[in-house]
C-alpha positions in Angstrom: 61.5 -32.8 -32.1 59.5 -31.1 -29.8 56.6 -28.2 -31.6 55.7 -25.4 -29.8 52.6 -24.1 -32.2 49.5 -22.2 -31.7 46.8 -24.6 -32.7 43.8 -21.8 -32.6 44.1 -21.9 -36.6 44.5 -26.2 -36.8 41.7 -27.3 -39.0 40.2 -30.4 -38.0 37.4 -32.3 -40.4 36.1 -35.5 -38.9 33.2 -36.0 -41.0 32.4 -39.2 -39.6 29.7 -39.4 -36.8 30.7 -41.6 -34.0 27.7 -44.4 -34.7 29.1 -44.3 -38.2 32.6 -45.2 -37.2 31.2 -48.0 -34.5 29.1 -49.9 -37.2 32.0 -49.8 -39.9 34.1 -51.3 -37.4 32.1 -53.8 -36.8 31.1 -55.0 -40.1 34.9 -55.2 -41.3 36.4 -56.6 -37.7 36.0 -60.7 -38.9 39.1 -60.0 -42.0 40.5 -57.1 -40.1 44.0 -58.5 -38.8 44.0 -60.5 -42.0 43.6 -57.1 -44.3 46.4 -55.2 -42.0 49.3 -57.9 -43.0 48.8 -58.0 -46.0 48.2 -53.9 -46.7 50.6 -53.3 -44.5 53.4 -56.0 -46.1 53.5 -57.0 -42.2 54.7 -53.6 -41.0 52.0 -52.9 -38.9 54.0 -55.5 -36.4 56.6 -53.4 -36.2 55.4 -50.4 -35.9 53.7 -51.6 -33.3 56.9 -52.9 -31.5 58.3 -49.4 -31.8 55.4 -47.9 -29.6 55.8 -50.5 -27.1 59.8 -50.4 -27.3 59.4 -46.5 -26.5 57.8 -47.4 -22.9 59.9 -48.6 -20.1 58.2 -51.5 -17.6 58.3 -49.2 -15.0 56.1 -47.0 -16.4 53.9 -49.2 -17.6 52.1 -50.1 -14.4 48.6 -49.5 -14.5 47.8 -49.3 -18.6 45.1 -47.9 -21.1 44.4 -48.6 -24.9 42.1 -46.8 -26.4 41.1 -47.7 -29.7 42.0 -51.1 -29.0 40.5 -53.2 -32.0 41.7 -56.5 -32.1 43.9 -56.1 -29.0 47.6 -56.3 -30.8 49.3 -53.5 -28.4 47.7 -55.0 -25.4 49.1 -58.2 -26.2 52.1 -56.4 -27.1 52.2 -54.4 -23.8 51.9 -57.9 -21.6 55.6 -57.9 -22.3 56.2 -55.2 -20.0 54.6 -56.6 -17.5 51.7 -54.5 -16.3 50.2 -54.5 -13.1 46.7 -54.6 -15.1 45.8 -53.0 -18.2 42.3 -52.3 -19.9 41.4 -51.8 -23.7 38.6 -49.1 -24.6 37.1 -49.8 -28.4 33.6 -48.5 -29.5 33.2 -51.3 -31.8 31.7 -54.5 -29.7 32.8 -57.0 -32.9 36.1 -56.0 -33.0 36.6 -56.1 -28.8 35.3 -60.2 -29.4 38.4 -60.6 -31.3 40.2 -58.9 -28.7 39.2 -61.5 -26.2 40.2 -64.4 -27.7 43.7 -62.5 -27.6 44.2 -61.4 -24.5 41.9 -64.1 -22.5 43.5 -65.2 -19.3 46.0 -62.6 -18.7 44.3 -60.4 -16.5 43.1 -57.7 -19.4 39.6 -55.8 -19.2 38.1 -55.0 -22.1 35.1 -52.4 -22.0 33.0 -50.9 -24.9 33.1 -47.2 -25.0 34.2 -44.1 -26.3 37.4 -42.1 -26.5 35.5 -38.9 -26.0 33.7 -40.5 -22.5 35.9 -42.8 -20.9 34.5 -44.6 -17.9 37.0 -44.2 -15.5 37.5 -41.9 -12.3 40.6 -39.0 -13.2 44.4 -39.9 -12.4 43.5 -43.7 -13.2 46.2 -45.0 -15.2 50.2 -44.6 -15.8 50.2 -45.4 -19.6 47.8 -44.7 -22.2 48.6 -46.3 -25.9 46.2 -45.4 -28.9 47.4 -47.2 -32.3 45.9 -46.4 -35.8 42.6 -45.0 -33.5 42.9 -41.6 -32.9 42.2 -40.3 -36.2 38.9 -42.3 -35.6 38.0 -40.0 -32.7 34.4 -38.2 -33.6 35.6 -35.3 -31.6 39.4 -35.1 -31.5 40.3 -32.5 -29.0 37.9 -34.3 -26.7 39.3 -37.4 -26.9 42.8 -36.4 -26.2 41.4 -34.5 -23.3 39.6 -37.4 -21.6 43.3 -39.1 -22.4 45.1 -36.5 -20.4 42.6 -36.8 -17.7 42.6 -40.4 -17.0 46.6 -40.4 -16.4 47.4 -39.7 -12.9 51.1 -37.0 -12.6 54.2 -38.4 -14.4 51.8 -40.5 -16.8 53.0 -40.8 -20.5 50.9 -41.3 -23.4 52.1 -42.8 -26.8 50.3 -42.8 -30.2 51.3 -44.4 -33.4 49.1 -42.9 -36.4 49.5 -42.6 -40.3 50.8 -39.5 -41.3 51.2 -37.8 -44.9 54.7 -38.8 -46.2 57.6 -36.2 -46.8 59.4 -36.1 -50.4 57.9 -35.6 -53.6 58.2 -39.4 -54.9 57.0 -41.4 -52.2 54.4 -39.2 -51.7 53.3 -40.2 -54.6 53.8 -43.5 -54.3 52.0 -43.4 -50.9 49.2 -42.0 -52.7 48.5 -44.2 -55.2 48.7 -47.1 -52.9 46.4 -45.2 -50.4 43.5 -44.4 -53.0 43.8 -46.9 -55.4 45.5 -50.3 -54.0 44.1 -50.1 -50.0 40.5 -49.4 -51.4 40.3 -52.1 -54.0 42.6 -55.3 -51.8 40.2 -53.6 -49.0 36.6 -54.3 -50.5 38.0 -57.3 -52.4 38.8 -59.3 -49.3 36.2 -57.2 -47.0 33.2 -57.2 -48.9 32.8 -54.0 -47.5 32.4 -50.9 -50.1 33.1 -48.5 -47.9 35.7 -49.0 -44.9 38.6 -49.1 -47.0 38.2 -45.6 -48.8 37.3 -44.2 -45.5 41.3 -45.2 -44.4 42.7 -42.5 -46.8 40.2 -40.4 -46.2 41.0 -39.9 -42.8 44.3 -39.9 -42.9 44.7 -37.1 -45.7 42.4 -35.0 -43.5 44.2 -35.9 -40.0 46.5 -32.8 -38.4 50.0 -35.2 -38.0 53.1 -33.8 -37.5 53.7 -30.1 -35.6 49.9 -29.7 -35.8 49.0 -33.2 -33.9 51.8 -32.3 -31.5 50.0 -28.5 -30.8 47.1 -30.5 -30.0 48.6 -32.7 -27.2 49.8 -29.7 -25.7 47.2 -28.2 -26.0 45.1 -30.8 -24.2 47.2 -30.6 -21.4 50.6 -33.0 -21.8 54.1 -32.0 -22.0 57.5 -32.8 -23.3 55.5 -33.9 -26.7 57.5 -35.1 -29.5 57.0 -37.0 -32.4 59.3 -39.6 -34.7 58.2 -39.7 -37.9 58.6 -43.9 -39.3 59.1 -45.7 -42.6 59.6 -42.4 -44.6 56.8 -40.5 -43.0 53.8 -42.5 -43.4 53.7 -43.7 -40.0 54.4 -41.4 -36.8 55.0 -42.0 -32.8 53.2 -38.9 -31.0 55.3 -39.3 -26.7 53.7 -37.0 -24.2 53.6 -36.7 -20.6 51.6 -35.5 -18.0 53.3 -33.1 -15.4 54.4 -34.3 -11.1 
């Protein structure tokens, strides 16, 4: 499905300053693979697979994550053989974990924003941003600096929670967002915040035809999107013109 929408009228409420987002990140990053197993039931593997099952090795040459928490899609991505790949996170706790993942395969790892990416224009083939974006502190930004960094022909995949279609498991989605994840999520975190910031973002995140008017509008083409496990996940596929 590809949207052609006028995103002029696109609401967009990230209420979370970027310092805010860094120092959550880092207080939850020691339980955070441990929390996405279990709150996920394990789909969070998958889903991940999907993203990385969407890129061919050949254009997967010289690769970006942004976002990159604990490093699970740049492990993933090894399987495609890169020629190198780097992983951008904000959060300098969660990028430790990330080491001890990706150590001695060649993978940079560098502390810095989506919104200012240290790296020259046309630097990459492949950027990947999973479960991050809605993070961004400015969103059109971010995607922007995304666009920027790929050199011509350069795709860009992201996997991000989205609001479920269907009356029911809406529902269901919902209670499980704002009751279950925020409870399991300070339980086992300690942390009384970070996991009622999750729904929060994600009811307030543009997914769908809206998200896809905002790629475009940053600057890639032939967007689409593939909506996963009834909705509440989505693949956002982009690429940047020869």
């Amino acid at each position: 499905m590809v949207a052609y929408i006028d995103t002029a009228f696109v609401a967009i409420r990230m209420p979370f300053p970027r310092i805010y987002v860094q120092r959550l990140f880092d207080s939850i990053a020691p339980r955070y693979d441990v929390l996405n197993r279990f709150l996920s039931l394990r789909l969070d593997i998958w889903w991940r697979k999907q993203l990385v099952r969407s890129i061919s090795p050949a254009d997967a040459g010289r690769a970006l994550d942004v976002a990159t928490g604990t490093g699970d899609v740049l492990l993933a991505l090894q399987n495609l053989n890169p020629v190198f790949s780097v992983g951008v996170d904000l959060s300098a706790a969660m990028l430790t974990r990330a080491r001890a993942k990706v150590a001695g395969n060649g993978t940079a790892l560098v502390q810095a924003a989506a919104e200012h990416l240290p790296f020259p224009d046309e630097s990459f083939d492949l950027v990947t941003i999973a479960f991050g974006v809605r993070n961004f502190s400015d969103l059109r930004h971010g995607l922007h600096e995304c666009r920027r960094v790929l050199r011509p022909r350069g795709l860009i995949r992201i996997l991000e929670f989205s609001r479920p279609r269907g009356i029911i498991w809406k529902r269901v989605f919902g209670v499980y967002f704002r009751v279950v994840v925020p409870t399991v999520g300070r339980w086992v975190s300690g942390h009384q915040e970070a996991y009622t910031y999750l729904p929060n973002t994600v009811s307030d995140f543009p997914d769908g035809e809206a998200f896809t008017g905002l790629l475009a509008d940053a600057g890639f083409h032939n967007v689409t999107y593939e909506t996963m496990t009834r909705g509440v996940v989505t693949l956002y596929s982009g690429s940047v013109s020869p």
